[in-house]
C-alpha positions in Angstrom: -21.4 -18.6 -33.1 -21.1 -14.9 -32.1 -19.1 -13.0 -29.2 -21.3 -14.3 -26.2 -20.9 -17.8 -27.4 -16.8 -17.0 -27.8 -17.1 -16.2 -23.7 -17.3 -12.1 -24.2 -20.5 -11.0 -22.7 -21.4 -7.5 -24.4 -24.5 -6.5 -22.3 -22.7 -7.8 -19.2 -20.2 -5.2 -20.1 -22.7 -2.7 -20.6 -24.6 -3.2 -17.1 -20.6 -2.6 -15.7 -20.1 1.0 -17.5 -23.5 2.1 -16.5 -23.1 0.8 -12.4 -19.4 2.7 -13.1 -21.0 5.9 -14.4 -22.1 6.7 -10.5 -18.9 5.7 -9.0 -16.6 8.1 -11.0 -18.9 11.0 -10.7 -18.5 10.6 -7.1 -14.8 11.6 -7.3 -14.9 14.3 -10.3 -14.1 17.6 -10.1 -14.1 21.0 -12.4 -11.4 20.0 -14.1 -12.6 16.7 -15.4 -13.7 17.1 -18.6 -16.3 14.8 -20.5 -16.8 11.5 -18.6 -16.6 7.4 -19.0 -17.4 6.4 -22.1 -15.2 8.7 -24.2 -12.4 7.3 -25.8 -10.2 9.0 -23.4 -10.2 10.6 -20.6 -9.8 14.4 -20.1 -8.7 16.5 -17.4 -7.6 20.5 -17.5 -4.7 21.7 -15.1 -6.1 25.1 -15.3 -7.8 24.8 -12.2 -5.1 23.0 -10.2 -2.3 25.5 -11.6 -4.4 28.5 -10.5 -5.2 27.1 -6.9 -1.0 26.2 -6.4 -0.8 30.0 -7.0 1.3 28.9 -10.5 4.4 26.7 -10.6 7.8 27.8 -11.8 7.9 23.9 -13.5 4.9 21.8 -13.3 6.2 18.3 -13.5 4.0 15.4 -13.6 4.8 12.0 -11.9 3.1 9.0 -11.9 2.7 5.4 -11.1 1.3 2.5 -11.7 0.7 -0.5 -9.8 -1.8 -3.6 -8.5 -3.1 -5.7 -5.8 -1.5 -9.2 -6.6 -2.0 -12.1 -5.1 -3.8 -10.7 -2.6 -6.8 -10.5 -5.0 -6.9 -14.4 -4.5 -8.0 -13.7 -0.9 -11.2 -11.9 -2.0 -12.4 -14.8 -3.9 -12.1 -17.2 -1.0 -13.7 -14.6 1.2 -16.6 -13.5 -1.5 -15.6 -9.7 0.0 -14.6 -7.7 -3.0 -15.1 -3.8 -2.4 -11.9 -3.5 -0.6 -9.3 -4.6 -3.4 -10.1 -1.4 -5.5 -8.7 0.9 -2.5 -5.5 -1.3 -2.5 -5.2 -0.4 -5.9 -5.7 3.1 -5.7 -3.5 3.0 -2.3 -0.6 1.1 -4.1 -0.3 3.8 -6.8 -1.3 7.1 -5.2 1.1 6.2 -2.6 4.1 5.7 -4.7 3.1 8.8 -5.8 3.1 10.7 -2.7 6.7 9.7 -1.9 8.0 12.4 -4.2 5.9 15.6 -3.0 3.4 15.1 -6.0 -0.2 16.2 -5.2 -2.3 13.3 -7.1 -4.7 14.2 -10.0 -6.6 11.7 -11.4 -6.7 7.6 -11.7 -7.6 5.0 -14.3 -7.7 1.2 -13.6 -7.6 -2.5 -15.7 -10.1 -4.6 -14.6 -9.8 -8.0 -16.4 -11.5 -11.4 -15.4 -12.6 -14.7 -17.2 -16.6 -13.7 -17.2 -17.6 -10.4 -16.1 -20.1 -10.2 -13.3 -21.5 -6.7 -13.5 -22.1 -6.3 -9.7 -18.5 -8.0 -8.8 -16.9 -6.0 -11.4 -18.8 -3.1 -9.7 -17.8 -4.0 -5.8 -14.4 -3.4 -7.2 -14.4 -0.3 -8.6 -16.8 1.1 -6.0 -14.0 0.6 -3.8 -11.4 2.3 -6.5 -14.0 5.2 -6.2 -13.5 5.4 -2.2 -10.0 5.3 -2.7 -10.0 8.6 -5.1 -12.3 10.3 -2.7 -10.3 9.7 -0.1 -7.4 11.0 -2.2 -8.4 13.8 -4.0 -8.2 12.0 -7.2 -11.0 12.0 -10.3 -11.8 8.7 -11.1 -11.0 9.5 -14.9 -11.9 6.2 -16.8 -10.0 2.6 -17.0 -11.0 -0.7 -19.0 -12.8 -4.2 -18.1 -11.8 -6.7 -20.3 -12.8 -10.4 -20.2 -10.2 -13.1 -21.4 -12.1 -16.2 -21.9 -10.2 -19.3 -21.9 -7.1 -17.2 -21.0 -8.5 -16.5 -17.3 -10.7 -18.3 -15.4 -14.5 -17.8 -15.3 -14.7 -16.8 -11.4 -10.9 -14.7 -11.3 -10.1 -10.6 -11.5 -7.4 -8.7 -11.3 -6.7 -5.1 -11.2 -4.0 -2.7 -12.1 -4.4 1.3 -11.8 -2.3 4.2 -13.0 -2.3 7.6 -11.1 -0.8 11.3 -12.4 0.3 13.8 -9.9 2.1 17.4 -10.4 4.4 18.9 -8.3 6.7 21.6 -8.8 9.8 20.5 -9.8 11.5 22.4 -7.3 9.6 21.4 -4.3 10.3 17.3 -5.6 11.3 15.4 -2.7 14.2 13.1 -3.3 16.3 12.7 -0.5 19.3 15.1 -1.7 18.2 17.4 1.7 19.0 14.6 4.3 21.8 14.7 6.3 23.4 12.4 9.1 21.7 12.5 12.3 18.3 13.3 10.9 15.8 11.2 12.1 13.2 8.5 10.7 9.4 8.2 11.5 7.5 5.9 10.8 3.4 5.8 9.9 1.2 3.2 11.3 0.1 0.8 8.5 -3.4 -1.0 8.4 -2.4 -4.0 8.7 -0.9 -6.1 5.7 -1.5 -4.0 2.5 -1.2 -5.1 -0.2 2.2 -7.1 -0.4 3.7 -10.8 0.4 0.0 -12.8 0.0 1.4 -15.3 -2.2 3.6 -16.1 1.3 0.6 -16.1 3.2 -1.6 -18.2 1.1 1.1 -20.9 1.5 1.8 -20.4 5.5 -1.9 -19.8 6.0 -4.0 -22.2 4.6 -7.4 -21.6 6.1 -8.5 -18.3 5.5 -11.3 -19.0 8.4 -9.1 -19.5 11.1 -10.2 -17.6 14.2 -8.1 -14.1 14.1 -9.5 -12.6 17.1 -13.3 -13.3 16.6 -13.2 -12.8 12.1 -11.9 -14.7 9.9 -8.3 -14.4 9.4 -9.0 -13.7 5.7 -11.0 -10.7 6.4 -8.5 -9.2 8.4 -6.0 -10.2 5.8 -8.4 -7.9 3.2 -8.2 -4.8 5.7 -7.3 -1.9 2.5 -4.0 -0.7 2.2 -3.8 3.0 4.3 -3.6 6.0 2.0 -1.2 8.3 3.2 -1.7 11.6 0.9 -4.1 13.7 2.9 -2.1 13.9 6.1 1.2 14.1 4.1 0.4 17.0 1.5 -1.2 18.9 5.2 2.0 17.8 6.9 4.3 19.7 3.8 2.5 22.6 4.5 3.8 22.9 8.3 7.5 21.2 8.1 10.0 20.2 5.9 10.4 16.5 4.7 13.2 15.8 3.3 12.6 12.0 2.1 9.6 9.5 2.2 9.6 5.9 1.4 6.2 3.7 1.3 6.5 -0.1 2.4 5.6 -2.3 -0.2 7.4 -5.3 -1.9 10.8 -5.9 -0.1 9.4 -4.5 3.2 12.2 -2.2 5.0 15.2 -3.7 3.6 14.2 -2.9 0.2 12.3 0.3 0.7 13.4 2.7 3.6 17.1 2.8 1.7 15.5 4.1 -1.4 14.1 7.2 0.4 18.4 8.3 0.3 19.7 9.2 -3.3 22.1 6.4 -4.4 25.2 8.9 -4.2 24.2 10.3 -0.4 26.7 8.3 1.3 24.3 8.1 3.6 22.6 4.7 5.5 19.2 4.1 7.3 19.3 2.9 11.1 16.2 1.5 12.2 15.5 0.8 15.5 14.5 -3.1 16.3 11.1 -3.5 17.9 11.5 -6.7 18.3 15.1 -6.6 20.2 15.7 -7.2 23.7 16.3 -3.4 24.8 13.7 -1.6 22.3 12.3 1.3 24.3 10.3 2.8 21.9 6.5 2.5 21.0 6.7 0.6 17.6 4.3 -2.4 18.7 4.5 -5.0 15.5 0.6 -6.0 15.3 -0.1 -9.9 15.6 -1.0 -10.7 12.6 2.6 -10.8 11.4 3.2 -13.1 14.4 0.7 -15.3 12.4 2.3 -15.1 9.3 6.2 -15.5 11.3 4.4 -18.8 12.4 3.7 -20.2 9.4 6.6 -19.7 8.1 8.1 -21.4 10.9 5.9 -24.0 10.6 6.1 -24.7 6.9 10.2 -24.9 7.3 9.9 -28.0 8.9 8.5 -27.0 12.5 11.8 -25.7 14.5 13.2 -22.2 15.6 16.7 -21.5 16.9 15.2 -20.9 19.8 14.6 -24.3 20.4 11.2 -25.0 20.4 8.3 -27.1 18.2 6.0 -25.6 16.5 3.4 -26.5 13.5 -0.8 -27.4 14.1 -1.6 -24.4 16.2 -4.2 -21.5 15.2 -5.4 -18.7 16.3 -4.2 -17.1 19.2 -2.3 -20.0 20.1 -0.4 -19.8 16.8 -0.3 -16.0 16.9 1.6 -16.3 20.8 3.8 -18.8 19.4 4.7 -16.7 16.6 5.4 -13.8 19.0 8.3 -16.2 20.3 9.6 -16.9 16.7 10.0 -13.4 16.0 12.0 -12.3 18.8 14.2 -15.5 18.6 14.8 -16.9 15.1 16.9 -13.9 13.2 16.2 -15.6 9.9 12.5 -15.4 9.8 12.6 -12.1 11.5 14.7 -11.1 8.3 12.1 -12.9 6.3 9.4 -10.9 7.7 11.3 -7.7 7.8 12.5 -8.1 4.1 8.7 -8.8 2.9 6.2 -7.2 5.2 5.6 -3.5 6.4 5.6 -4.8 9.9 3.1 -2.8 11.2 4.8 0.7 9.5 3.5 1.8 6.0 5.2 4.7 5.3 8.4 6.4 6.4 9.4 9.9 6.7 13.1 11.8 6.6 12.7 14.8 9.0 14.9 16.8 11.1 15.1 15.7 14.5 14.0 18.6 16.0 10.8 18.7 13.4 10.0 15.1 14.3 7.6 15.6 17.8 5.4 18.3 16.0 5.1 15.8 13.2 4.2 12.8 15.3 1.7 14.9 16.8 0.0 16.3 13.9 -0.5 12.8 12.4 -1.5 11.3 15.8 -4.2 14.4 15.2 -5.5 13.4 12.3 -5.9 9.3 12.8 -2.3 8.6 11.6 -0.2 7.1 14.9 3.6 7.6 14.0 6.8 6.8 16.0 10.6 7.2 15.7 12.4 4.3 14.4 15.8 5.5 13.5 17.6 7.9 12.2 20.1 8.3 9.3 24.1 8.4 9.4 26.7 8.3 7.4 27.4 4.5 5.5 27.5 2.6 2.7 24.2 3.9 0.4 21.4 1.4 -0.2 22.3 -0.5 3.0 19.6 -1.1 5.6 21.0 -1.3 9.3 18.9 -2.8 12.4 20.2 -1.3 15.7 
């Protein structure tokens, strides 16, 4: 009996580092120091200090996060170089929310066996993530759990460091009633609510406009920091809030300190007199289907549902959402809804800001606005 036998493949692990070697190199910079395989993973502020033209209080912030559930949906799809830019997205993001300028990543990578070239797929797309981000791909750990995780199953976790100046932190304590809300398009799902949508959505080949649902269901998770950090530069923002677990009702309120006295209005897209040009993309009508479906078949407004796909489903579940206030609470409470990210602005900032992002490959609207009311409260109007 020796490790192999015990279900830890050395060499397997080996062929992994050396395939990671290439990916993290893409993303380092002067002020990574050494480089995977030490025992840790170094990184010097000199350079970042100097180019910020010095900080009064460097603080660093960080975050950590993963992909969940959603990790289930690569499997079924054999598509796995997608998952490590949710990661990357779910942390840096986080991040972001507070001003910080991200620095540097690391990820957990465990799974039953280790497959080299999976194991690789995934952090290639960790790598693309801290490209696109700015971020050195610093170092992280596979480990393989025999008999503890399945043979053919992964998951990932990541950790990202950012610096900011402590008194350039965004936290909310600048808004003020009557300033307003915009939101940033999402990409689609993210990275959030899949163990839902495994349930409500059994087939991960169902048509979704000419893919397979489940590859539409793996679109990455957008990173906001590039267009945000550019977007500092030119105006002030006084609060930002990314759309994760808990969707709107959970996250938009924490953009407000808990003492503001302050409440977030968002605009309904779905009501009967929305004017604006929040459009809430169809695959959450898919998903507000399901739901439907799996409740027993009925909406308030009346009508059957349950056996439909595609865009038969998808229509149907454009009628659930504007008619059955409990799903659409469901759905609002749990999904991004086709916004990923929300910004606290001035009013009078919020054109030039809708038009820089439009710019740059970032559509953003106006949803709301805040006003005075009870703190931590979400309001639909």
């Amino acid at each position: 009996m020796d490790y192999k036998a015990a279900g830890v493949d050395i060499e397997e692990g080996y062929r992994a580092v050396e395939k990671y070697r290439e990916l993290a190199a893409a993303t380092a910079s002067g002020s990574v120091l050494g480089g995977i395989g030490s025992f840790a993973g170094m990184f010097s502020l000199k350079e970042i200090l100097s180019a910020a033209g010095g900080m009064e209080e460097p603080v660093l912030l960080a975050g950590t996060d993963g992909v969940g559930t959603k990790m289930e949906v690569a499997y079924r799809m054999g598509k796995h170089t997608t998952i490590g830019i949710d990661c990357v997205a779910m942390c840096v993001n986080d991040v972001l929310c507070h001003g910080a300028r991200p620095l540097f990543f690391l990820d957990y990578l465990a799974c039953g066996k280790l497959d080299a070239a999976i194991a690789a797929d995934i952090v290639k797309g960790v790598s693309v993530g801290c490209r696109e981000t700015g971020m050195a791909l610093l170092g992280g750990e596979t480990a393989e759990h025999p008999g503890v995780i399945p043979d053919d199953v992964y998951d990932i976790a990541g950790f990202a460091l950012g610096i900011a100046d402590r008194k350039k932190i965004i936290a909310g304590e600048k808004i003020r009633p009557g300033d307003a809300l915009l939101g940033i398009a999402s990409s689609g799902v993210h990275s959030n609510g899949f163990s839902l949508i495994r349930k409500v959505i059994p087939d991960m080949n169902e048509d979704f406009g000419g893919m397979p649902i489940g590859m539409a269901l793996l679109e990455p998770t957008r990173l906001y920091v590039k267009p945000i950090l550019e977007l500092m530069e030119q105006i002030e923002i006084k609060g930002m809030s990314h759309i994760t677990g808990g969707g709107f009702y959970e996250n938009v309120p924490r953009l407000l300190p808990s003492d503001s006295g302050l409440s977030p209005l968002v605009h309904d897209p779905l009501g009967p007199n929305y004017q604006g040009s929040w459009k809430v993309p169809p695959i959450f009508a898919r998903i507000a289907y399901g739901i439907a479906s799996a409740k027993g078949g009925s909406t308030n407004g009346g009508s059957t549902m349950g056996g439909l796909t595609g865009a038969k489903a998808q229509e149907a579940g454009e009628h659930i959402l504007r008619n059955d206030p409990v799903i659409r609470k469901t759905m609002f409470n749990t999904y991004n809804m086709g916004v990923g990210f929300v910004l606290a602005l001035s009013a009078k900032d919020l054109p030039r800001a809708a038009a820089f992002l439009e710019e740059r490959g970032f559509p953003a609207w106006e949803i709301g606005r805040v006003e005075k009311g009870s703190p931590g409260e979400l309001h639909f109007v």
